[in-house]
Each structure stands twice: as structure tokens, then as C-alpha cells.
C-alpha positions as CSV (number, residue, x, y, z in Angstrom):
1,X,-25.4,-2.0,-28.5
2,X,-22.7,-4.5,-29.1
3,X,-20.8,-3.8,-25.2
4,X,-24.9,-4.4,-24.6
5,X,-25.1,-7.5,-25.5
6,X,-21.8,-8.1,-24.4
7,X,-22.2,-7.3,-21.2
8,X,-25.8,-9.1,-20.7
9,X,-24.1,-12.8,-22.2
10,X,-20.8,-12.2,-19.6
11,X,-22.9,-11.7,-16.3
12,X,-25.4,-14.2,-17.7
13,X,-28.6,-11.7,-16.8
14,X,-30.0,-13.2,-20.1
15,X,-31.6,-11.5,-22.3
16,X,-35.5,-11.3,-21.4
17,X,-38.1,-9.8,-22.7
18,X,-37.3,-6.1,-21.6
19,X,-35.1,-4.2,-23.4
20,X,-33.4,-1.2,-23.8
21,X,-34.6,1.4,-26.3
22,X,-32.3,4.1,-26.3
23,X,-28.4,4.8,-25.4
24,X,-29.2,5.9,-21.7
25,X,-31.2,3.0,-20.9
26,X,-28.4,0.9,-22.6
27,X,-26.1,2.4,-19.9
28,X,-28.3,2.3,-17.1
29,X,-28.6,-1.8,-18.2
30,X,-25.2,-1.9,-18.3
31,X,-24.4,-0.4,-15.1
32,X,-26.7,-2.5,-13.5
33,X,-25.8,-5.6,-14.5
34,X,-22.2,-4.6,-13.5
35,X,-24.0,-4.1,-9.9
36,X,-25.7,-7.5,-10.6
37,X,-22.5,-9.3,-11.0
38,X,-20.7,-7.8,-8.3
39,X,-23.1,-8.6,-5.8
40,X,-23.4,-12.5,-7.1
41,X,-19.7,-12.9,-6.8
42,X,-19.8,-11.0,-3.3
43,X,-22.3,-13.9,-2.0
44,X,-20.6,-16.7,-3.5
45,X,-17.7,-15.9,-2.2
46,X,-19.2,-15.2,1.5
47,X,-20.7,-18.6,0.9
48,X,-17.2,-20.3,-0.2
49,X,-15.3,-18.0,2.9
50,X,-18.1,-19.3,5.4
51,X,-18.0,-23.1,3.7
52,X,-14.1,-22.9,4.4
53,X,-13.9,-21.8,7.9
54,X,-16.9,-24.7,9.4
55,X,-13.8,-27.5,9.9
56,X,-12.7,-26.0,13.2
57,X,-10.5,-28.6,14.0
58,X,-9.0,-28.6,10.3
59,X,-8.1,-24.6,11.3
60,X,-6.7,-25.8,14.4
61,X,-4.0,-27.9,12.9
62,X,-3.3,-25.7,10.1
63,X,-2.4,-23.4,12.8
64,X,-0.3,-25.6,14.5
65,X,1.9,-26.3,11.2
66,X,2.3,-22.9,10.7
67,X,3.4,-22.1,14.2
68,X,5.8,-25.1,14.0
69,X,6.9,-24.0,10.9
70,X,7.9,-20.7,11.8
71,X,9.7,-22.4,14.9
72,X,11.6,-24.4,12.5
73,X,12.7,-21.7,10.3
74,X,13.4,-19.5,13.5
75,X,15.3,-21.9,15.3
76,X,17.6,-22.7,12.0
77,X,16.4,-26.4,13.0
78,X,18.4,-28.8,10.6
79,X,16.6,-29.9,6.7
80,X,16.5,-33.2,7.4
81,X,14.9,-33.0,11.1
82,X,12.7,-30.0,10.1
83,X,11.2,-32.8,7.1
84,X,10.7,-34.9,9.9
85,X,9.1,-32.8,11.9
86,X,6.9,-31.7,9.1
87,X,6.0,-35.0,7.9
88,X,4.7,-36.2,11.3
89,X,2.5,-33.0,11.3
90,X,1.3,-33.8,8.1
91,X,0.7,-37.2,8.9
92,X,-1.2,-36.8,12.3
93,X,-3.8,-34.4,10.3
């Protein structure tokens, strides 16, 4: 009863006016609400991952950095030049 009402207050189902009457009805709730929260948190984060990818030209330059950035590294370019380099990416965002 207690993982119950546990698990009803974590995934915020609420407690309504149905309730469970027996301990295979309190799993079934349980296991459902389990389902309940999983699918919530699947849609807000498709909703976050869709949200994050509409700045096209944001991706763009992020992909640039990190291609120059590699570049850097692979080319054993200089600290100092390499912080330059960076710093004008940065700063043409």
C-alpha cells in the first residue's frame, strides 16, 4: 500500500477517485503508472530533442567548431594560435 501511494505521488497520476482494492489491482496501478511515466518523459523529451534541433544555422556552426577543433588538435596547431582560432569561432556565432 505504502510503494502505492508512493508510486502514485512520484509520477504525479494523483490520487482520484478510483482506487485499488486489493494487492493485484495495487500492482496492476503500479505497473501502469510506471508505463504512464515512461511514456510522459518519452514525449518531453521528443519535444526538448525536436525544440533543440529547429536552429539550423545554430547546428551549422556548432559543426564547423567541432570540425575546426578536431583540425586543431590534429594538426598539433600551437595553444596560443589554436585560442585564437577558437575565439574568432566563438565570436562570429
Amino acid at each position: 500500500l505504502a510503494l502505492y501511494f508512493a508510486i502514485m505521488t512520484l509520477t504525479t497520476v494523483g490520487y482520484g477517485d478510483v482506487l485499488a482494492t486489493n494487492t493485484t489491482e495495487y500492482a496492476l496501478m503500479i505497473v501502469l503508472m510506471f508505463i504512464g511515466g515512461f511514456m510522459w518523459a518519452y514525449i518531453i523529451g521528443a519535444v526538448c530533442a525536436i525544440t533543440a534541433t529547429l536552429d539550423i544555422k545554430k547546428i551549422e556552426h556548432q559543426q564547423l567548431y567541432d570540425q575546426i577543433n578536431n583540425m586543431l588538435v590534429d594538426m598539433t596547431i600551437a595553444r596560443p594560435t589554436a585560442a585564437r582560432v577558437r575565439s574568432y569561432l566563438f565570436q562570429t556565432e
